[in-house]
C-alpha positions in Angstrom: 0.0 0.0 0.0 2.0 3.1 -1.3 0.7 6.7 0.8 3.5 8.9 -0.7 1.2 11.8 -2.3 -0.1 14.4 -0.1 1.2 15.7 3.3 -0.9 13.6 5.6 -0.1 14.5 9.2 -0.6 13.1 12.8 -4.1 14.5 14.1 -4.1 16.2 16.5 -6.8 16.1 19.8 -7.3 19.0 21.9 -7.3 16.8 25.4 -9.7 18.0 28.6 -7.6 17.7 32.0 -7.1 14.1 32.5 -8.2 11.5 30.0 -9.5 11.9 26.5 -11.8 9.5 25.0 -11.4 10.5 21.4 -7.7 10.0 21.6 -8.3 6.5 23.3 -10.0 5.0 20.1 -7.7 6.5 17.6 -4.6 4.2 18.4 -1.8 4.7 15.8 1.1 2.2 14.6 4.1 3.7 16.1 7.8 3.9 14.2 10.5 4.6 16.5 13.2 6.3 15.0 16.8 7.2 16.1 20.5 6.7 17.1 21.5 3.4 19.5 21.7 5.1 23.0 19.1 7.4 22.4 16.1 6.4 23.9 14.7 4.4 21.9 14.3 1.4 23.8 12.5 3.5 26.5 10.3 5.3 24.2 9.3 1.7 23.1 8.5 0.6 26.0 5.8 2.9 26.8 3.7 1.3 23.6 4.7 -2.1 24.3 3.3 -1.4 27.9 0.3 0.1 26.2 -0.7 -3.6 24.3 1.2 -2.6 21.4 2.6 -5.3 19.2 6.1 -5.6 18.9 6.8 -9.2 17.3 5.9 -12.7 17.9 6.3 -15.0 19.4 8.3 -12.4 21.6 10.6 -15.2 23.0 12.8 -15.7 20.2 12.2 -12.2 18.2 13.1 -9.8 21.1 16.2 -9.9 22.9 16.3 -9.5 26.7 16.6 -6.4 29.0 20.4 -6.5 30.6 22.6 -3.8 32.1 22.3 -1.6 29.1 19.1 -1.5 28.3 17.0 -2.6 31.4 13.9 -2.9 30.1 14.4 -4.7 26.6 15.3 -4.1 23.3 12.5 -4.3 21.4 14.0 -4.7 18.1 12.1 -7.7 16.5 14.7 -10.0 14.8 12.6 -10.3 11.8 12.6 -6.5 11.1 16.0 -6.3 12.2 17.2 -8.7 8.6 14.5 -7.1 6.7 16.3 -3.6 7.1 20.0 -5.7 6.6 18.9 -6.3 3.8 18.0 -3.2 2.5 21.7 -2.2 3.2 22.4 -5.2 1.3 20.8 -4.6 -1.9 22.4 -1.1 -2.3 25.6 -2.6 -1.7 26.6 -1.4 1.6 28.6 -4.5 3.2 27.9 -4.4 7.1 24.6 -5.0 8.9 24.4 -1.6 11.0 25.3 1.6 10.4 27.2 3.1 13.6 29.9 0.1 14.7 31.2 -0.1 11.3 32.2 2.2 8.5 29.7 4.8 7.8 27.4 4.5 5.2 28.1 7.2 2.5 25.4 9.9 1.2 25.5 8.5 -2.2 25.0 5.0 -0.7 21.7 5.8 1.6 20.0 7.9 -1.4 20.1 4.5 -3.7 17.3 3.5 -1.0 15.2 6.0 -2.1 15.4 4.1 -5.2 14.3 0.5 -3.9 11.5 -1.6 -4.9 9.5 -3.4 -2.6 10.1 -6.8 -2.4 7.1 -9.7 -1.3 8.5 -10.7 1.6 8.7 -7.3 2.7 5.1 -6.8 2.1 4.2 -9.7 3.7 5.8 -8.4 6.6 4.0 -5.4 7.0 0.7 -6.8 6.5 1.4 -9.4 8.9 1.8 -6.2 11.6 -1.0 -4.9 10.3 -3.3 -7.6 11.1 -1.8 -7.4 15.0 -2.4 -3.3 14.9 -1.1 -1.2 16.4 1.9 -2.3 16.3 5.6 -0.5 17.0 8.7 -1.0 15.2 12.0 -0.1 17.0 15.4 -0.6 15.2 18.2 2.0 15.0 18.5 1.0 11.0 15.3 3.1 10.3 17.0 6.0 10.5 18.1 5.2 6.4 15.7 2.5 5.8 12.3 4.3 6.7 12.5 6.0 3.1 12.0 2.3 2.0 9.2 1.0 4.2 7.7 4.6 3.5 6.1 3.2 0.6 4.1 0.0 2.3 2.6 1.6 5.4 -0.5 3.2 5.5 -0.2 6.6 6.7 -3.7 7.3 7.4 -2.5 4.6 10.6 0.9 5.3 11.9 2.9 8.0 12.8 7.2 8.3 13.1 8.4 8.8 16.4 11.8 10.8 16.0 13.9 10.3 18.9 16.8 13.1 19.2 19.4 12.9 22.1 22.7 15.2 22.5 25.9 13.5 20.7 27.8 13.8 23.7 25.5 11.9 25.9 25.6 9.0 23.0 29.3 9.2 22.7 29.3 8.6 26.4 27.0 5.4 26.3 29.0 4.5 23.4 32.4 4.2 25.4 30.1 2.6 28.3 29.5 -0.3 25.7 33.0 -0.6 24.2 31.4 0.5 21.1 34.4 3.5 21.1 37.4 4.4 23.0 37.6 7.6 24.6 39.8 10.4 22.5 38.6 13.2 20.0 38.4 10.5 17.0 36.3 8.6 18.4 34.0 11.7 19.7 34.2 13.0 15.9 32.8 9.7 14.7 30.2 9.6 16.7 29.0 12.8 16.6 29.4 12.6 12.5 27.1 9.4 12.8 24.3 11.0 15.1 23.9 14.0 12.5 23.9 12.0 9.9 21.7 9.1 10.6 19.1 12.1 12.1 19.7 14.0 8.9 18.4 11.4 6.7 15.8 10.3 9.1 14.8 14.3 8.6 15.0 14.7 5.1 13.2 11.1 3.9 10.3 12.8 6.6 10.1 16.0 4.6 10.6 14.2 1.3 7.5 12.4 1.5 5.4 14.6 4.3 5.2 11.6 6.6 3.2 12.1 9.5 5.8 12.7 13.0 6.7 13.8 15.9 9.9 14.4 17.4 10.7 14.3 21.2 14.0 14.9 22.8 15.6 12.2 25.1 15.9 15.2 28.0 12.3 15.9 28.1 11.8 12.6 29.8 13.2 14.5 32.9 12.6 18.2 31.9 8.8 17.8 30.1 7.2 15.0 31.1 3.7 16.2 30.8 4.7 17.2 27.7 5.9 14.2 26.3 2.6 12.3 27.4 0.2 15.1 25.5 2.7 14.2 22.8 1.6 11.0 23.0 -1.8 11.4 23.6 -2.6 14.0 20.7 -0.5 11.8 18.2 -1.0 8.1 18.8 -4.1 7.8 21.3 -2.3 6.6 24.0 -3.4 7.2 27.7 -0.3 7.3 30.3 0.0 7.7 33.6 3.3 9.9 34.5 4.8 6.5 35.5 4.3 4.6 32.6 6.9 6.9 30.7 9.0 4.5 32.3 12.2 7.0 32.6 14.1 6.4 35.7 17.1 8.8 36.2 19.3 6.3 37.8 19.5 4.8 34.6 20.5 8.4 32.9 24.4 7.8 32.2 24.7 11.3 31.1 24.4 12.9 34.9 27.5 13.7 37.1 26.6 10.7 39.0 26.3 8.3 35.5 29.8 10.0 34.0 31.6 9.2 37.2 30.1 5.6 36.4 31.2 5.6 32.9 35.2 6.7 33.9 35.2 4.1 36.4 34.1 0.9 34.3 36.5 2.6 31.3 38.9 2.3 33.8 38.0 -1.2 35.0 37.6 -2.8 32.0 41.2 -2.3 31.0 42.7 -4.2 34.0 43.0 -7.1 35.3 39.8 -8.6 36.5 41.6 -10.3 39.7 41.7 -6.7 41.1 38.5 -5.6 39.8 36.8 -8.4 41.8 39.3 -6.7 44.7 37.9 -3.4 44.4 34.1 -4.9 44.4 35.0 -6.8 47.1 36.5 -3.5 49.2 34.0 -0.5 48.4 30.7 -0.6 50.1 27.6 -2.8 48.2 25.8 0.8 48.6 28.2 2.9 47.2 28.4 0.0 43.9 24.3 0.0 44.0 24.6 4.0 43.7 27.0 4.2 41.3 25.7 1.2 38.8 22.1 0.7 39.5 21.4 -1.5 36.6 24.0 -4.4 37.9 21.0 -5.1 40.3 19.1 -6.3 37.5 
């Protein structure tokens, strides 16, 4: 089902205090879009909390929450080598686009390009028939301008997720994914615009209805975020059910502290690590890496 003409955009419901009844019964499909280490796994979250469908069976689609992402992934496996793929057929050799070599301008505008193939529509009428539905995988930054042309507008909305390049960077080295030092800051910071950039332009390109929320406004805005949410996909949400929880919010003085010490750790021996566990208080670890409680 191709919806490129027109400008269709995300209605949008002027709530009462409290819950609106209209925006209940006009549920939209959700696309999650953004950078690893943005929030995207949180922002997820909320819809899958809300009944939306995310893959099945969920068991062997979705991988696990750990001490990275707490709550889950979210990335269905099945979506995750449909967008490979993509990268595949316009030649690009690697299955992601941030812990390899970039992928080049010329490169991500051959997607524009793309054909749909069967399988691919299969897929997206097989979400359709468990709607709404929410798709979450950092990919879509370059291959939403190739699902573009199978989703039905008129039901689904893009959820851009921005969040400041230093803050990724930081979860970045946290993961291993880089080492700390200005070229691998540069990289990253390279990536994020350009993997938002893309996500931007194949938006305006084909008037696809969005929204775009800003990692910090968990903390800063969260009334906001929730009549975001509300106005654009019919979701009801109690201020809980955003699911942020700051302890988990690396990008503090308290979560950079973190992030020096396990850089620090992780390149010595683990004999002494297990020392220095074993010699600071359990509170003072609890404070300092919540999510190893997990």
């Amino acid at each position: 089902m191709i919806k490129r003409s027109g400008k269709p955009t995300c209605p949008s419901i002027l709530l009462l205090p409290g819950i609106s009844k209209v925006a209940l019964s006009m549920k939209k499909n959700a696309i999650i879009v953004g950078m690893p280490r943005s929030g995207t796994s949180l922002t997820t979250s909320i819809f899958t909390t809300k009944g939306y469908f995310a893959a099945s069976p969920e068991s062997g689609e979705l991988r696990k929450g750990d001490e990275y992402n707490p709550l889950g992934y979210f990335e269905a496996q099945t979506l995750i080598n449909a967008n490979s793929r993509v990268f595949s057929r316009i030649g690009f050799p690697h299955d992601n686009t941030w812990l390899y070599s970039p992928l080049s301008n010329d490169l991500a505008r051959e997607i524009h390009n793309l054909k749909p193939l069967e399988e691919d529509q299969k897929l997206v009428s097989f979400y359709n028939q468990h709607s709404p539905w929410v798709w979450k995988d950092p990919r879509l930054c370059y291959t939403l301008a190739y699902w573009s042309q199978l989703i039905d507008w008129d039901q689904t909305c893009v959820l851009l997720l921005k969040r400041k390049p230093s803050d990724i960077y930081r979860s970045f080295m946290r993961l291993g994914w880089r080492t700390p030092g200005r070229k691998g800051r540069k990289d990253v910071y390279d990536r994020v615009e350009e993997h938002i950039q893309f996500a931007e332009s194949t938006i305006q390109r084909y008037g696809l209805p969005h929204i775009t929320i800003d990692y910090a406004d968990f903390e800063k805005r969260p009334h906001w975020i929730r009549q975001q949410l509300a106005d654009h996909f019919g979701l009801e949400l109690e201020p809980e059910q955003l699911n942020y929880s700051r302890s988990y919010n690396h990008s503090t003085l308290k979560g950079k502290i973190s992030t020096v010490i396990k850089i620090i750790t992780d390149r010595i021996p683990l004999p002494l690590v297990k020392l220095g566990k074993a010699l600071l208080p359990r509170r003072i670890l609890r404070w300092l890496f919540p999510e190893k409680s997990l």
